[in-house]
C-alpha positions as CSV (number, residue, x, y, z in Angstrom):
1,X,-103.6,81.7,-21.7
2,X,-103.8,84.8,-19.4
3,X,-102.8,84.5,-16.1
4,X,-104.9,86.2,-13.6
5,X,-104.1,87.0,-9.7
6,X,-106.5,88.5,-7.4
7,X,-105.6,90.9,-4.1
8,X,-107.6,93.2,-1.7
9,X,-110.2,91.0,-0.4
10,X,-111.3,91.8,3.5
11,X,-113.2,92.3,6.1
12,X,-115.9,95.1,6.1
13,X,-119.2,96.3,8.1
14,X,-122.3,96.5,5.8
15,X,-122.3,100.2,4.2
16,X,-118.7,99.6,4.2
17,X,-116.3,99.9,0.6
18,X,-113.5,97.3,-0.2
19,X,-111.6,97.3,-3.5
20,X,-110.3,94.4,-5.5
21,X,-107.7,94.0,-7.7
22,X,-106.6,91.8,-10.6
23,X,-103.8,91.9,-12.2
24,X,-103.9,90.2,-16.1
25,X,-100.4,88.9,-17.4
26,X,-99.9,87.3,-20.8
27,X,-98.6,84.2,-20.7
28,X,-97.3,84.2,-24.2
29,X,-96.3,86.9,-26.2
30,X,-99.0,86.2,-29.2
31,X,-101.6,87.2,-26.5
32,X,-102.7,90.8,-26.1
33,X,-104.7,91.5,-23.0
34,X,-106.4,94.3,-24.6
35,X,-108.7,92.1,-26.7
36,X,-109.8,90.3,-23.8
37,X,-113.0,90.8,-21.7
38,X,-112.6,91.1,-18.2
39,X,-115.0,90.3,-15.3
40,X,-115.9,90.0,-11.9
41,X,-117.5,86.4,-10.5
42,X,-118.4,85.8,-7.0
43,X,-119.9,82.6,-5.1
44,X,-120.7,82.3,-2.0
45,X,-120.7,78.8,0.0
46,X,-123.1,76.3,-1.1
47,X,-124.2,78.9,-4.1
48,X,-123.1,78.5,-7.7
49,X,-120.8,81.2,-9.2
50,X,-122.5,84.4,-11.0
51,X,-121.2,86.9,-12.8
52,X,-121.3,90.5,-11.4
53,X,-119.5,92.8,-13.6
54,X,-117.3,92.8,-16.7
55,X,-115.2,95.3,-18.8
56,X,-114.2,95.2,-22.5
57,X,-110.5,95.4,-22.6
58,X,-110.6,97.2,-26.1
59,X,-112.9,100.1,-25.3
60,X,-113.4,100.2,-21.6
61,X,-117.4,99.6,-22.6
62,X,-118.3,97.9,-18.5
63,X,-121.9,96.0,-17.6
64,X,-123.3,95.1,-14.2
65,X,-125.8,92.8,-12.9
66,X,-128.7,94.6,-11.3
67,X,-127.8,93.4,-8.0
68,X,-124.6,95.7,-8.2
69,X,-125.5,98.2,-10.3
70,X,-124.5,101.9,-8.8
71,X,-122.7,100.6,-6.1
72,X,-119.9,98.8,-7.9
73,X,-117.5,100.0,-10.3
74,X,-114.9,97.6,-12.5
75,X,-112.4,99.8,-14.2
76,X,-109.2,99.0,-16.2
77,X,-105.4,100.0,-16.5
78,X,-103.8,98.5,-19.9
79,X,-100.7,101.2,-18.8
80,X,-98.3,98.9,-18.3
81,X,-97.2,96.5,-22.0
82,X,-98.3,92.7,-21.3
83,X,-100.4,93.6,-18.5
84,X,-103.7,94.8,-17.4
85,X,-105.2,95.8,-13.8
86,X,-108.5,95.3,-13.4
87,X,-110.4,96.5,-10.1
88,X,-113.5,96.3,-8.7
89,X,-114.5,99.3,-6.1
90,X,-117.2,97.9,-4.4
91,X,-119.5,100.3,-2.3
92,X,-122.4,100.0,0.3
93,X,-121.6,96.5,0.2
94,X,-124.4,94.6,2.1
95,X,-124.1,91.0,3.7
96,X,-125.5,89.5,0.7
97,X,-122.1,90.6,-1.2
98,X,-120.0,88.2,0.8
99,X,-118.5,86.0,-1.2
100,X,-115.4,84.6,-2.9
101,X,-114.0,86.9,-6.0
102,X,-113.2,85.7,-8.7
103,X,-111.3,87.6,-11.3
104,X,-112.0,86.1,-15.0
105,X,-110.8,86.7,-18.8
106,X,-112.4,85.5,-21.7
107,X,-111.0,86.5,-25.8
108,X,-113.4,88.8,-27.5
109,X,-116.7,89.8,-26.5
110,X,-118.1,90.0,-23.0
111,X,-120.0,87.8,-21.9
112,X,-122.3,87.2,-18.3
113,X,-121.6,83.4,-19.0
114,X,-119.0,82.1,-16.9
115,X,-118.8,79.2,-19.1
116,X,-117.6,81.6,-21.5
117,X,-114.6,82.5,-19.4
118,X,-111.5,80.1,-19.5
119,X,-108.9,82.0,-17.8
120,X,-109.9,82.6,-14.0
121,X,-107.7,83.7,-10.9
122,X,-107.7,82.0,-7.4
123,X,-110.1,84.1,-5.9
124,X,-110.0,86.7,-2.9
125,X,-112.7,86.4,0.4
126,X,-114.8,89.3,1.0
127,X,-117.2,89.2,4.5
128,X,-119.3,91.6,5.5
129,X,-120.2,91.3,9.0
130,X,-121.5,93.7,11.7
């Protein structure tokens, strides 16, 4: 199991930038976050949970849903042994991007699927509101 914790959710005005933060920790030392996929989730209230970005932890290779695409950015630091920081700089956000985080992990491949992902984090609020 990986545990997973999510910080920097906020308050912003549409056009506004907010950055999220996730921070991987092996639970176990047979686990190597490095071989895991990484990704963003978000749901709003009475919506289901999509997926809206993920990074491979072994080569950095990142994919984004269309609603996202150029504004957000997940990234990756694997500096630190046993852990990895995953972040999501989010940019222009809009009122449609409000919406709970979630921070996810899944072994191997990425996946958009977030029945694919069986490690997830609490979650951090984002609002945009004028």
């Amino acid at each position: 199991q990986v545990q997973l914790a999510e910080l920097g959710g906020g308050s912003v005005q549409p056009g506004g930038s907010l950055t999220l933060s996730c921070e991987a920790s092996e639970a176990s030392r047979d686990i190597v976050v490095s071989f895991y996929c990484m990704g963003w989730f978000r749901q709003a209230p009475g919506k289901e949970r999509e997926w809206v970005a993920s990074i491979q932890g072994i080569d950095d290779s990142a994919e984004y849903d269309d609603s996202v695409r150029g504004r957000f950015t997940i990234s990756q630091d694997k500096s630190r042994p046993g852990k990895n920081m995953v972040y999501l700089q989010m940019n222009m956000l809009k009122h449609e991007d409000a919406a709970m985080y979630l921070c996810a992990a899944k072994f191997g491949s990425c996946s958009r699927d977030r029945s694919d992902f069986d490690n997830w984090g609490q979650g951090t609020q984002v609002t945009v509101s004028s």
